[in-house]
N, C-alpha and C positions, 0 to 999 in steps of 0.2 A: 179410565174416564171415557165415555162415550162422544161421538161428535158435538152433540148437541151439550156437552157440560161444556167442552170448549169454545166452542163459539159462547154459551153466556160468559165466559170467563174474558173472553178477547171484549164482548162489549162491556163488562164490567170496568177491564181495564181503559178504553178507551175513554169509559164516562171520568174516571179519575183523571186525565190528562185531560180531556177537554175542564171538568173544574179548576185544575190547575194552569191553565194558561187563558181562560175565558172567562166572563163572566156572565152567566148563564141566568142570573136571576134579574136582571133586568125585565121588568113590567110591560105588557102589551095597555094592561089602562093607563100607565103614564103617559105613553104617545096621544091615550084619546081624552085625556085628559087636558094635553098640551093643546091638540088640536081643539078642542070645544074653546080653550082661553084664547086662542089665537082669529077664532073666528068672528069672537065677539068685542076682540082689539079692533078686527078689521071691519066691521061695522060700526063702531065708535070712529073711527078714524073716517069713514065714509061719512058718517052725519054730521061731523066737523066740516070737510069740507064740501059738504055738498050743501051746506047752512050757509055758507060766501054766494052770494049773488052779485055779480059784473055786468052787466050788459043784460039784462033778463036772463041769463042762463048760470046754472047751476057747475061748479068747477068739482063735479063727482071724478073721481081716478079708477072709478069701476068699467063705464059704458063709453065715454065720452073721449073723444081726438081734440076735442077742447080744450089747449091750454090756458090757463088764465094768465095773465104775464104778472098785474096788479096786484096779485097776493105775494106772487111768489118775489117782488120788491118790497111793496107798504108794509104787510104783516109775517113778514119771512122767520123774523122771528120768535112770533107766535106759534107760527105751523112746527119749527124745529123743539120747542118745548115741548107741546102738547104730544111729538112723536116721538119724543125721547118719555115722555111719562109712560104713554098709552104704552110704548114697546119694555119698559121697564116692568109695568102690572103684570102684563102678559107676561113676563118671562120669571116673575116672583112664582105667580100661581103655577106655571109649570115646572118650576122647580119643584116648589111644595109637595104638587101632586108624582113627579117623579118617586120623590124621596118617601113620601110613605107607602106608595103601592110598591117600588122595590125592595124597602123592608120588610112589608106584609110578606113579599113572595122569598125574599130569602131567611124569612124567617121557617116557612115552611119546607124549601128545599134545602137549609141546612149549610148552604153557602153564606160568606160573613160577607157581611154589606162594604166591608172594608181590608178588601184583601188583598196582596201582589195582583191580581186581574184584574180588577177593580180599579185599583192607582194606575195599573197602565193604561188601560180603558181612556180612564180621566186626562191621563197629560195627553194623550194622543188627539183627544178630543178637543182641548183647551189652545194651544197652540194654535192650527186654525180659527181658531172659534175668537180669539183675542186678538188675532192678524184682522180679521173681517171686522171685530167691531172697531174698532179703532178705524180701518179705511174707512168703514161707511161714517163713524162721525168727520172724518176729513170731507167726504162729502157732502154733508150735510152744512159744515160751515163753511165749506167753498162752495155754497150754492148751487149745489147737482141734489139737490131733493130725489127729482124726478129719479135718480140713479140706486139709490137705496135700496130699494126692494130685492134689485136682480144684486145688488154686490151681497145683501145677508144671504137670500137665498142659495148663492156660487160658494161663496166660503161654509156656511153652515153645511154644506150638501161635500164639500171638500173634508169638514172636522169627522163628519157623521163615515163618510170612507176610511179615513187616517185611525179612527176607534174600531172600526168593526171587525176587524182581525182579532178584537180581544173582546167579542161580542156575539150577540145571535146574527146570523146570517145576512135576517132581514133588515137589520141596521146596512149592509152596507148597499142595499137595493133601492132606500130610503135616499142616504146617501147621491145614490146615482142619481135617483128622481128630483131631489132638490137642486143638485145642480143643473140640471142639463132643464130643467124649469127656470133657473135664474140667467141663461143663458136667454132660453126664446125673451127673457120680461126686457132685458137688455136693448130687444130692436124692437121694443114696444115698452115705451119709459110712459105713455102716460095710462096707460094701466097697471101698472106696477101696484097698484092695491091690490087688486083682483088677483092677480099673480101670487103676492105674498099671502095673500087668504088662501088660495090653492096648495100652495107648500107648504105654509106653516099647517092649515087647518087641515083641508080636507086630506093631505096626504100623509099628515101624521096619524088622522083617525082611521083611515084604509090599513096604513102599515101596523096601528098599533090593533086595532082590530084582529090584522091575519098575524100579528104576534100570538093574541091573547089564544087564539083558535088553537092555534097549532101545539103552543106551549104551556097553556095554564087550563085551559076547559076540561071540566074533571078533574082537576087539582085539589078542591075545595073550595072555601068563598075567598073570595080576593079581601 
């Protein structure tokens, strides 16, 4: 055998071990998928509260150092329902859309949508991911509203680490970028809208973007 049969034989093999302890068909349009439903949570959640008028001005959580103190006693909760729906849509439709573009693609790469890498993938990810929601509803009914943002975005960015060992790369970069995002939103609580628009949207459609590039372009149709 000449060099060059052995090296494709070492990457042959390599590609079976990385199948075998990875899971490789995870979706770049699911990320931009999440990100597009996450953006349009966070503009819904903007016209919510920026339709409260206090004193002539607007209690928006995108631009404004304005705390409103009146809502967050009179209609507290009101505000905690409508952010428990809105984060609920948002987090339905980016399931949805996960789970059919990563079939589409493991249907083409031949990897099973439910495999040892896969289930590990998952509990690694879930773990945190159920630590975070639970604290952030603690917060929410112990009346730290203002605190939410940066606690999903810390833990979400902590699950999205904890899976990517059994993932594409760029999940654990993802990872990084949410949290150390949920960190700066933390000394800045009344932007925390903006913040969570940042990490859920914009940085999901970046990462799922240079997924889709790197891993699926020229694949075929998604």
């Amino acid at each position: 055998m000449s060099e060059q049969d052995h090296i494709n034989d070492l990457g042959h093999i390599r590609g079976l071990m990385d199948r075998s302890t990875r899971f490789l068909s995870l979706s770049g349009l699911s990320g931009i998928t999440a990100g597009l439903a996450a953006l349009v949570g966070a503009f819904a959640a903007r016209e919510h509260f920026t339709s409260l008028y206090f004193d002539g001005r607007a209690s928006g959580m995108f631009e404004s150092d304005y705390l409103p103190t009146r809502w967050v006693t009179a209609r507290f909760d009101d505000h905690v329902q409508f952010l428990v729906v809105d984060g609920l849509i948002v987090l339905v439709v980016a399931l949805i859309g996960a789970l059919w573009f990563t079939w589409r693609r493991s249907e083409r790469t031949g990897q099973s949508l439910w495999d040892a890498s896969a289930r590990r993938m998952l509990l690694n990810l879930l773990l945190p991911l159920i630590a975070g929601g639970l604290f952030s509803l603690a917060l929410l009914f112990n009346g730290s509203i203002l605190m939410v943002p940066s606690a999903t975005l810390v833990f979400y960015g902590l699950a999205l680490l904890n899976a990517s060992k059994y993932t594409l790369d760029e999940i654990r970069w993802l990872g990084v970028s949410e949290a150390a995002l949920g960190v700066v939103a933390a000394f800045w609580p009344t932007a925390g809208l903006l913040f969570w628009a940042l990490g859920f949207g914009v940085l999901h459609i970046f990462y799922g973007g240079l997924m889709y590039l790197r891993h699926e372009r020229g694949q075929g149709a998604a």
